[in-house]
N, C-alpha and C positions, 0 to 999 in steps of 0.2 A: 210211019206211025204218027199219029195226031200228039202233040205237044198235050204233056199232063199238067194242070194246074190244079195244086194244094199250095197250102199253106209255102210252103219249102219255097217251091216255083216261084210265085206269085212275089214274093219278098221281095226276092233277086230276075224278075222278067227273063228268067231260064224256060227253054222249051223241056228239059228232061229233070227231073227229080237225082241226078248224078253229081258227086264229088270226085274230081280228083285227088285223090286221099294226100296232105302232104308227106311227103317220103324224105328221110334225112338223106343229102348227099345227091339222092336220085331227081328230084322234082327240078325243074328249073325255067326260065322263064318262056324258051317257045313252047315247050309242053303247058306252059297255064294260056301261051296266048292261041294254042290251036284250040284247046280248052273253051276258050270264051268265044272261038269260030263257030264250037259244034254243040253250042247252046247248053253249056254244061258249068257245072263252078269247079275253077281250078284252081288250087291252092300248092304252098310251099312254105316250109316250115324256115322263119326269118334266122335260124342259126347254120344254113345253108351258106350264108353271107359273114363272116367272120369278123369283116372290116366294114364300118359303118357307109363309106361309099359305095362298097361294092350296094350293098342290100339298097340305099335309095337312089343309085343307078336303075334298078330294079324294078320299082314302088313307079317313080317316074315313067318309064319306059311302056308298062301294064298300064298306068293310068293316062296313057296320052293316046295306048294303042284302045283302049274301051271307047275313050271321047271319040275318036278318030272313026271311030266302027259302028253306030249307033244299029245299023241292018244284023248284026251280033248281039244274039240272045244270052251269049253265057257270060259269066263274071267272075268274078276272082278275090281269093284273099288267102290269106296269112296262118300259119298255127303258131301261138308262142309258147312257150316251155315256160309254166310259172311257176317253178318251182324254186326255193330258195337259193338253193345251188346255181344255176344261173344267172351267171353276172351279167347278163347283155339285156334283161328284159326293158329294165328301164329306158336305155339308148336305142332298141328297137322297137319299144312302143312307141315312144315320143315321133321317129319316124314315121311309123303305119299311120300317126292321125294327123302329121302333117300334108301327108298324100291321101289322106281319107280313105285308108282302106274298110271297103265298102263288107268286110265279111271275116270277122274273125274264128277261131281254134283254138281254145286254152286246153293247155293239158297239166299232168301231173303237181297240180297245188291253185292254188286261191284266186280264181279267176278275178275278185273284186275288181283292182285296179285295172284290169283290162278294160272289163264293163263301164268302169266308171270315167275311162278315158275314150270309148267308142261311142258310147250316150252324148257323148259333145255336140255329134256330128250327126246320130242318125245309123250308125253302122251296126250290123248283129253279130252276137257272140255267142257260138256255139257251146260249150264244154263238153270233152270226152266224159264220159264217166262207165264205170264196170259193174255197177250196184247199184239199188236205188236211195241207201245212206248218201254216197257222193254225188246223185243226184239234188237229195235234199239240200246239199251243202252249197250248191252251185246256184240251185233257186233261189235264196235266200239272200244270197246279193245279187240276184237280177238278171241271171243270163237269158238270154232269147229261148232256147232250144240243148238239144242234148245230142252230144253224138253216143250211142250206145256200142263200146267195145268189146267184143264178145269171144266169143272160143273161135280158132281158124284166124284172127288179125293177125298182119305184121306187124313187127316193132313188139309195142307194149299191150300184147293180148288182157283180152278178159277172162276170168274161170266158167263163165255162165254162156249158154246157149243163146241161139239171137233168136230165138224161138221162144224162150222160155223171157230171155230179159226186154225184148220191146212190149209185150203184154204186160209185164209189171209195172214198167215205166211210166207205157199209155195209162194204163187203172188208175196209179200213182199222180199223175201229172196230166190228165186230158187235154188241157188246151198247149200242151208243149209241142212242137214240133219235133220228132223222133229221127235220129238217121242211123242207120244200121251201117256197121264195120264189122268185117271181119269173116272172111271163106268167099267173100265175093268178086266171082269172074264170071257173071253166066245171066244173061236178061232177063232168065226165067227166076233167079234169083230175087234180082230186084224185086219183080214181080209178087215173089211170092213176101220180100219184106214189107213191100205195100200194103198187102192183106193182114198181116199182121197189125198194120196202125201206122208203121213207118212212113215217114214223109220222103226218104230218100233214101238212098246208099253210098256208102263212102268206097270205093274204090282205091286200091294200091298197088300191089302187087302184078295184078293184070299190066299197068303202064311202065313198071320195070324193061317188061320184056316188047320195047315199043323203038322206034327207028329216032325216036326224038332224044330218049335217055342217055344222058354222057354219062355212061357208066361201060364199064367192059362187054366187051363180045362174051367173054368167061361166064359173067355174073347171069347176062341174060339168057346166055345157053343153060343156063342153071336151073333158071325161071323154070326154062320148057323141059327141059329132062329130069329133073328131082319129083316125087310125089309128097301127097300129105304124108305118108309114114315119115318122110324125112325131114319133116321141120320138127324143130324142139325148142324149151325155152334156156338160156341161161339167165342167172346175173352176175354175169364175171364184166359184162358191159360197160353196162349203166350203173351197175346195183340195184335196177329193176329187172324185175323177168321182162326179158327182151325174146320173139320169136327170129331163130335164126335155120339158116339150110346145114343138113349133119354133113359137112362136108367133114373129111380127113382131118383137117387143121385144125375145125371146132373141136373134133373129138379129140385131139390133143390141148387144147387149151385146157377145155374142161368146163361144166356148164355151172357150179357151183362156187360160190366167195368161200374160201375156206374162216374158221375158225375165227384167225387175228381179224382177217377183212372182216367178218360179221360184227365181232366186238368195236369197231372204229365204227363201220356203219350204223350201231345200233346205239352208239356211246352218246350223250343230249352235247358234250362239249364238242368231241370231233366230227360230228356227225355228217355238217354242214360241210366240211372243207373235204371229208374225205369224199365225201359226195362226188364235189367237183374236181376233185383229183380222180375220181376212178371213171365219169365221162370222159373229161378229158382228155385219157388213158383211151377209153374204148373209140371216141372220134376219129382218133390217128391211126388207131387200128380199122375202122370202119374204112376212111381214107387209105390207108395201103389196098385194103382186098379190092380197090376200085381200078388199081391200075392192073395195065395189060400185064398177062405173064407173069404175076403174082403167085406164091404160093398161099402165100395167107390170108386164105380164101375165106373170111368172114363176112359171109352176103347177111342181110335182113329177104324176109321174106316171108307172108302166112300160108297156111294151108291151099289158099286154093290154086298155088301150083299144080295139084290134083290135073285141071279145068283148064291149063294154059296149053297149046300144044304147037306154037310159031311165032315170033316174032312179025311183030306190024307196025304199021305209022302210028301215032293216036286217033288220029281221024278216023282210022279203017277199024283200029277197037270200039270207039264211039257208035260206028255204024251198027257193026255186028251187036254190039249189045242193046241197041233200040230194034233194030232187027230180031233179036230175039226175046224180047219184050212184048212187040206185036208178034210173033207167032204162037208165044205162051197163052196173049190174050185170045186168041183166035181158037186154040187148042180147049182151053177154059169154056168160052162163048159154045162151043162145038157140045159140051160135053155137060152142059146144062138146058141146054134146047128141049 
């Protein structure tokens, strides 16, 4: 398939309109740098790295292997968690713009200070957002572009359709650059986000179930055997609605904070700390269901498990989904003649 150039592309000298969506736990650094082989932007959420070394071992490493590769079209960057509860954004920002990461991901709270430390340099900053209010809010202090998170994402789904919410966005915001999350494993997808307005797609779940993922044989065979019926949300997590697989163990947790949790979370004094005590809680938990032979099978995952049905390298995913990109477009082309 001929390399697409919009806006998205054109930024980042990417041949394909494609994110490797960052994934807590699962993304890791050959997955972003096969990523940046197969002309795609590969990203990884910088609380993957716990210990300030490890994460600019990391920054280094990506940014010596881009310079090194200049014949490599794709590129790479970071999502950071800005939300108040997160103690490490500061220590992990000051990182990313030391090594100039060329592409950022703000999620869950006030992108400002991201923006306003990547504007130093040149670098762009996405913001998730699930509305077009969070939208507004994101604009406003200056982010580049939107990632729009919709019904079927992993992690921290949206309530609204990607059908219904990149048309509001675009109406809303025309010269933004739009990229769709959420139910996508399938080129004809993309495809059809593009026609929507969408500048791209955020991909996740599909690289789960990928030869590169240090994550369990369990987790990935999960990928491929579970359907959409079987994903659901809790916030027993995060204290966000987080999408997870209804495995046994979930259904024994329980998908709801009860009562006291809601009143601590909801409370303006405790708010903040219970926050970061009930991640925290969920991280370790997320960490246990990774290892082998685990019962406490608490995978992240979005719907389009549906759409997965084998395990692959990332490369051979990359392929197959521009591969089926060009045969969508050819099917289209066919059917307007």
């Amino acid at each position: 398939m001929s390399n697409i150039n919009n806006p998205f592309t054109s930024a980042f000298g990417l041949n394909y309109p494609i994110i490797m969506a960052p994934m807590f736990l699962v993304s890791n650094e050959n997955m972003v740098k096969e990523a940046i082989r197969c002309g795609i932007m590969g990203t990884f959420p910088t609380l993957n790295y716990r210990k300030n070394e490890e994460l600019e071992k990391v920054l280094k490493n990506l940014q010596e292997f881009k310079e090194a590769n200049p014949q490599f079209k794709g590129s790479y960057g970071v999502n950071i968690i800005v939300q108040k509860s997160n103690p490490k954004v500061e220590s992990h920002l000051k990182l990313c713009v030391k090594y100039k990461v060329p592409f950022y991901i703000t999620s869950l709270g006030n992108p400002k200070q991201v923006i306003e430390q990547a504007k130093t340099y040149g670098a762009k900053v996405y913001s998730d957002v699930t509305n077009v209010e969070h939208a507004k809010k994101a604009d406003s202090v200056g982010c580049d572009g939107f990632i729009a998170v919709g019904q079927g994402a992993g992690g921290h789904a949206g309530p609204y359709p990607l059908s219904v919410l990149i048309p509001s966005l675009k109406k809303n915001f025309p010269n933004k650059p739009i990229i769709a999350a959420g139910g996508i494993a399938h080129g004809s997808s993309i495809l059809s986000m593009l026609s929507l307005g969408g500048a791209g797609c955020s991909i996740g779940t599909r690289f789960i179930a990928s030869t590169e993922a240090t994550v369990s044989d369990d987790y990935k065979n999960a990928i491929v055997e579970y359907d959409m019926k079987d994903i659901v949300l809790t916030d027993k997590i995060s204290g966000t609605p987080c999408t997870i697989i209804n495995t046994p163990y979930a259904k024994k947790v329980g998908y709801k904070q009860n009562w006291f949790e809601r009143l601590l979370s909801n409370n303006s004094t405790t708010k903040k700390y219970f926050k970061m005590l009930v991640q925290l809680r969920g991280m370790k938990k997320f960490e246990q269901a990774l290892k082998p032979g685990t019962y406490k099978t608490l995978w992240c995952a979005g719907q389009s498990v549906e759409l997965i049905d084998e395990i692959k390298s990332t490369e051979e995913i990359i392929n197959q989904l521009v591969f089926e990109m060009d045969a969508g477009k050819q099917t289209l082309d066919l059917q307007f003649v």
